[in-house]
PAGUGU-43011 format. One record per residue (C-alpha): residue number from 1; residue in one letter; z, x, y. Coordinates in steps of 0.25 Angstrom, whole numbers. Each point is the difference from the previous one (the first is absolute). Example, Ala and Ser with C-alpha at 12.3 -4.5 7.8 and 13.67 -1.06 7.14 Angstrom:
1|a|31|49|-18 .
2|s|-2|6|14 .
//
This chain:
1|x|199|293|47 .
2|x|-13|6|-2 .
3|x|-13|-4|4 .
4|x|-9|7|-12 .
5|x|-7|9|8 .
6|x|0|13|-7 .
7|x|5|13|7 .
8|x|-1|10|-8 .
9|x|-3|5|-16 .
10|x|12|7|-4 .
11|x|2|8|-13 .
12|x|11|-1|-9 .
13|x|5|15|-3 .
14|x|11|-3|-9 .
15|x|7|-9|-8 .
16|x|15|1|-4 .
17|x|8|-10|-9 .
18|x|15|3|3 .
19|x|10|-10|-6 .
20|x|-11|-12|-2 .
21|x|-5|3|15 .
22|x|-13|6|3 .
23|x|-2|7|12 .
24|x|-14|3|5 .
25|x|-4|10|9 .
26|x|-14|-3|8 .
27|x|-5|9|9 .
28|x|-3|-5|12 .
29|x|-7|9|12 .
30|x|1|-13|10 .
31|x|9|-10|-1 .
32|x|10|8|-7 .
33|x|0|4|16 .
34|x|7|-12|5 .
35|x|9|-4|-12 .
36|x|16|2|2 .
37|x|10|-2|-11 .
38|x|-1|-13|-5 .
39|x|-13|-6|5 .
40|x|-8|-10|-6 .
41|x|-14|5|-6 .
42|x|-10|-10|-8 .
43|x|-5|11|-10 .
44|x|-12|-6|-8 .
45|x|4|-14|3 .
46|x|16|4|-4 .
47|x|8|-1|13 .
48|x|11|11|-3 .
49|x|11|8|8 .
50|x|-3|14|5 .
51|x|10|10|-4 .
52|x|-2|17|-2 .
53|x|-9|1|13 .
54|x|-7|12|3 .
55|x|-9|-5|11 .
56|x|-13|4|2 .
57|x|1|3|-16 .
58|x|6|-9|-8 .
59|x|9|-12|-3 .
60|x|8|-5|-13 .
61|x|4|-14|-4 .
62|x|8|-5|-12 .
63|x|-4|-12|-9 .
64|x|8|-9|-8 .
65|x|-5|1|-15 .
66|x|-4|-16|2 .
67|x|-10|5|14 .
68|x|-6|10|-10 .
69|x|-3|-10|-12 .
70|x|-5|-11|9 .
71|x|-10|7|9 .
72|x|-10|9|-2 .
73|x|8|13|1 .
74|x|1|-1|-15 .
75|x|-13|7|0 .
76|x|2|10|11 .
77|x|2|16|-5 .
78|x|-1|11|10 .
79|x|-11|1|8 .
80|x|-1|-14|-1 .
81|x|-6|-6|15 .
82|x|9|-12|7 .
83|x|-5|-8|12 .
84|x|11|2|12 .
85|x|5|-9|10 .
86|x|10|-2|11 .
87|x|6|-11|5 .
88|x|-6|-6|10 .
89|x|4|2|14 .
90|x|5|-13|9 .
91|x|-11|4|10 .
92|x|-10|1|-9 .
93|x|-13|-4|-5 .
94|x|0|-11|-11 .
95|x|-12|7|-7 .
96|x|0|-5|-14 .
97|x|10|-12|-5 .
98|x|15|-1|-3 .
99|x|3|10|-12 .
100|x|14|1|-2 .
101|x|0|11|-11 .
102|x|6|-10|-11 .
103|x|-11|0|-12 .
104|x|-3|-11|-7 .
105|x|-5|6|-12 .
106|x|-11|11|-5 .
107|x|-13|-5|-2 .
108|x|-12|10|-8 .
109|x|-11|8|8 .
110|x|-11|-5|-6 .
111|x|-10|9|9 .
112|x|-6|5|14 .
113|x|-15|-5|-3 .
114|x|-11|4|10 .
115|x|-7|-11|7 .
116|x|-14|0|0 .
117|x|-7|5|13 .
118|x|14|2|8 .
119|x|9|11|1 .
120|x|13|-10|-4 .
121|x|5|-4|-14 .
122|x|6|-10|-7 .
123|x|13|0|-4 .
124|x|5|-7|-13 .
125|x|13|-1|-4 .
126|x|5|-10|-10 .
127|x|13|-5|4 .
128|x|11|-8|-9 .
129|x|-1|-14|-3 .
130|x|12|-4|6 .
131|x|-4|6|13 .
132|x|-13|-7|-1 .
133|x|5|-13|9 .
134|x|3|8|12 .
135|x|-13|7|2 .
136|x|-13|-8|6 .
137|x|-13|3|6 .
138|x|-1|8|13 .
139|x|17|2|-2 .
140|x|8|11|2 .
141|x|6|9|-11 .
142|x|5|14|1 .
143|x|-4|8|-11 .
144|x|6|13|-2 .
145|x|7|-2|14 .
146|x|-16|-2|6 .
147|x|-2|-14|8 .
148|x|-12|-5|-5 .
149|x|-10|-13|-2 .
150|x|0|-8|-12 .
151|x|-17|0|0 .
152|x|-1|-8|-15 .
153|x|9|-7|-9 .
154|x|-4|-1|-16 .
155|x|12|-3|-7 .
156|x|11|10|2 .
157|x|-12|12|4 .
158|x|-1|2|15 .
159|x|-13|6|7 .
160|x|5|7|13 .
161|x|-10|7|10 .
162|x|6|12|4 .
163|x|-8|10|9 .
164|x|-4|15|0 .
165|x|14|3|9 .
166|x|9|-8|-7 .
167|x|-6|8|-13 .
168|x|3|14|6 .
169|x|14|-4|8 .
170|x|7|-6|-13 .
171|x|2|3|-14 .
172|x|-11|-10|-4 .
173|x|-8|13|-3 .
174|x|8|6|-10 .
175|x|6|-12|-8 .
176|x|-7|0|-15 .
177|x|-4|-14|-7 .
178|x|13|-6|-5 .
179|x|9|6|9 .
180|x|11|-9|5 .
181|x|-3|-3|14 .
182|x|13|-8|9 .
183|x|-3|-14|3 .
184|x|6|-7|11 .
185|x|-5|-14|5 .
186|x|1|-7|12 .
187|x|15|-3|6 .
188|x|-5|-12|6 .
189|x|-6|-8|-15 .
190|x|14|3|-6 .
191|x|8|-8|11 .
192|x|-12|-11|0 .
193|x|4|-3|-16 .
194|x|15|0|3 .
195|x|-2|-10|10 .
196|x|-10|-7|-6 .
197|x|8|-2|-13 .
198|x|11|-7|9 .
199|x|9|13|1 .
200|x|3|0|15 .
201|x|5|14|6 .
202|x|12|4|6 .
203|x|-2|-1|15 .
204|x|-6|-16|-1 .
205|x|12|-4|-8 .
206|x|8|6|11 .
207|x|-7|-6|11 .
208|x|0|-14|-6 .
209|x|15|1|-4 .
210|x|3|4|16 .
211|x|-10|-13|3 .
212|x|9|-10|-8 .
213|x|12|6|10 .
214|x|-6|-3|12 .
215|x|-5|13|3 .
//
């Protein structure tokens, strides 16, 4: 689990396809530091294994061809810039909201757009149709494995506030208008539908079921 707190920008160095497989390479100065074989690292939003570890340089990680169609590695050629993320520690701090590295789909980066008389901007992103239902007014989305604030809702465009650090610690800076951008909304409006439309999960079925037995 993540929290959307970016750690560090990486950059992609290479890009290899090998038998339908294609293996990045990011360089990684920090985090690459405390990987081991097999760790769990959100890349962009993308939570992906660590393999080919060279700490304090690099690290690789192999995607499915369906993780490459469906997120916004599609773009991505060398050089390209991705948001990094580890897991977050049991003893840590909960500083953005539950990101689990599962995107939802890929929305369009509309634009960074200077607000008047401040140093922040607006973000706009417009966001899939089907996505739409999950998003609300001052909720939590993570876009490109950033946790942000939905600050304005028209239709499927998003207005997002993002301010100067954000800008300069994330790849928000050298994304291009109608990049794809990884979209992944709120854990918490997903199981609100499923219970609201009458589906009840797992654990509740369990404990009415041990009720009924005189439990």
């Amino acid at each position: 689990m993540f929290t959307g707190i970016v750690e560090e920008v990486g950059k992609v160095t290479k890009i290899e396809t090998t038998g339908g497989t294609r293996k990045l390479t990011v360089a990684s100065k920090e985090l690459s530091k405390e990987l081991k074989m097999g760790d769990s690292i959100a890349v962009s939003g993308v939570c992906l294994t660590a393999v080919r570890i060279k700490a304090g340089e690099s690290f690789g990680a192999d995607l499915a061809d369906e993780t490459w169609v469906r997120t916004s590695f599609s773009r991505i050629k060398e050089g390209a810039e991705v948001n990094l993320e580890l897991p977050m520690k049991a003893d840590g701090r909960f500083g953005g909201h539950v990101v689990q590295g599962h995107v939802d789909g890929t929305g369009k980066f509309i634009g960074l757009e200077p607000i008047a008389g401040a140093q922040d901007y607006w973000l706009h992103i417009e966001v899939p149709a089907e996505m739409t239902k999950y998003v609300v007014y001052k909720g939590s989305i993570s876009v490109e494995g950033i946790s942000l604030t939905v600050a304005r809702i028209e239709g499927r465009n998003l207005t997002i506030a993002i301010i100067p650090h954000t800008t300069e610690a994330t790849n928000l800076k050298s994304l291009k208008p109608g990049d794809p951008v990884n979209l992944e909304t709120d854990i918490i409006a997903k199981y609100v539908e499923k219970m609201m439309g009458g589906e009840r999960v797992q654990g509740a079925m369990d404990l009415d079921r041990l009720v009924s037995q005189g439990f």
